[in-house]
C-alpha positions as CSV (number, residue, x, y, z in Angstrom):
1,X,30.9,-73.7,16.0
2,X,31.3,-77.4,15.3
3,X,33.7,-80.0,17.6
4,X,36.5,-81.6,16.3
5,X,38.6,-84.7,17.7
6,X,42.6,-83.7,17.5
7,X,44.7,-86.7,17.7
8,X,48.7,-86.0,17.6
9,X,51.1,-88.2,17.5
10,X,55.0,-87.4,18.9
11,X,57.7,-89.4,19.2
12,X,59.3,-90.3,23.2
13,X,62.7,-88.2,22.3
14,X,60.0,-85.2,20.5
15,X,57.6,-85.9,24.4
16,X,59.2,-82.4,26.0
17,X,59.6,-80.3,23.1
18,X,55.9,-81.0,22.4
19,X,54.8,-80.4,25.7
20,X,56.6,-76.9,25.3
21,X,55.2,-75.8,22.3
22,X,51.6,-76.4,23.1
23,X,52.2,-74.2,26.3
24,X,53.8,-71.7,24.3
25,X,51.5,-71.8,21.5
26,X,48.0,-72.4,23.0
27,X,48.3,-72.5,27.1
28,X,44.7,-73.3,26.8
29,X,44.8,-76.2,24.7
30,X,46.3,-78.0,27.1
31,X,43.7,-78.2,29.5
32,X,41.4,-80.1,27.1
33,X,44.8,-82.3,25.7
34,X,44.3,-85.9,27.1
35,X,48.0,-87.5,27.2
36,X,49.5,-91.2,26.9
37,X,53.3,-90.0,27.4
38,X,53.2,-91.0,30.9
39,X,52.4,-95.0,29.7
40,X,54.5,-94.8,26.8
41,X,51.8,-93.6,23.8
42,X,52.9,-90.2,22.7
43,X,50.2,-88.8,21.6
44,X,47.3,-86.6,22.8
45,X,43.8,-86.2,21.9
46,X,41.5,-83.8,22.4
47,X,37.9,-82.5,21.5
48,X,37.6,-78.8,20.9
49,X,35.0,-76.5,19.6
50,X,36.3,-74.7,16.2
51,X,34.8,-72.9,13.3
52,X,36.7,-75.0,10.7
53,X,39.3,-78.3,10.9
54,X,41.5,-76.1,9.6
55,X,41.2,-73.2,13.0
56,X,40.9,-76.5,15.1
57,X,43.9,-78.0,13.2
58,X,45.6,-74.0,13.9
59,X,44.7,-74.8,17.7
60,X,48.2,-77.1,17.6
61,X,51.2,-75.5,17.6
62,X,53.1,-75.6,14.1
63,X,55.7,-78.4,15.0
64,X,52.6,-80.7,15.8
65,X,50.0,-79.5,12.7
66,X,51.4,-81.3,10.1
67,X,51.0,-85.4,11.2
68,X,47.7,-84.4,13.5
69,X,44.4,-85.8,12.9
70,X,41.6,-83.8,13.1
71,X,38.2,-84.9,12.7
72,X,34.7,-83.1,12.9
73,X,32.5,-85.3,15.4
74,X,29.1,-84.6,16.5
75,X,26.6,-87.3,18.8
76,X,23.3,-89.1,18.0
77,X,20.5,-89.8,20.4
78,X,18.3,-92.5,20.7
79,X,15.6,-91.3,18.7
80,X,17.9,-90.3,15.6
81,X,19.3,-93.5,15.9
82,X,15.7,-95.5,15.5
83,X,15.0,-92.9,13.0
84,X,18.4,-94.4,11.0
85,X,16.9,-97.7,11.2
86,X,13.2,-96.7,9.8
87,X,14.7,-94.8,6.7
88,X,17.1,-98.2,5.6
């Protein structure tokens, strides 16, 4: 399993219908959904653990697949990141 970073994007009059069909498409989802509709940014993000972008992209519900953002992301540590700087 890799993670991938979700970003979607909704509009303010879209905000409830969004909200809906994550919870009726992926109740889980939700828990790991980080939200700006409350400020005004409609859209969420989100880091999930997925065998492909395309069954993290899946995770979203169908009205939000198409626009999202979905990115395979991983960390560095210290060490790799000296390592980086040897090998240039």
């Amino acid at each position: 399993m890799a993670r991938y970073f979700i970003e979607s994007k909704h509009t303010d009059a879209q905000c409830l219908q969004a909200l809906d069909d994550i919870v009726a498409h992926n109740p889980k989802l939700l828990a790991d959904c980080y939200l700006g509709c409350m400020v005004g940014e409609h859209t969420g993000w989100a880091i999930v653990e997925a065998g492909s972008d395309l069954e993290a992209r899946n995770m979203l519900p169908g009205s939000l697949r198409g626009e999202a953002r979905v990115v395979s992301v991983g960390q560095f540590t210290p060490e790799q990141i000296r390592s980086f700087h040897k090998a240039a």
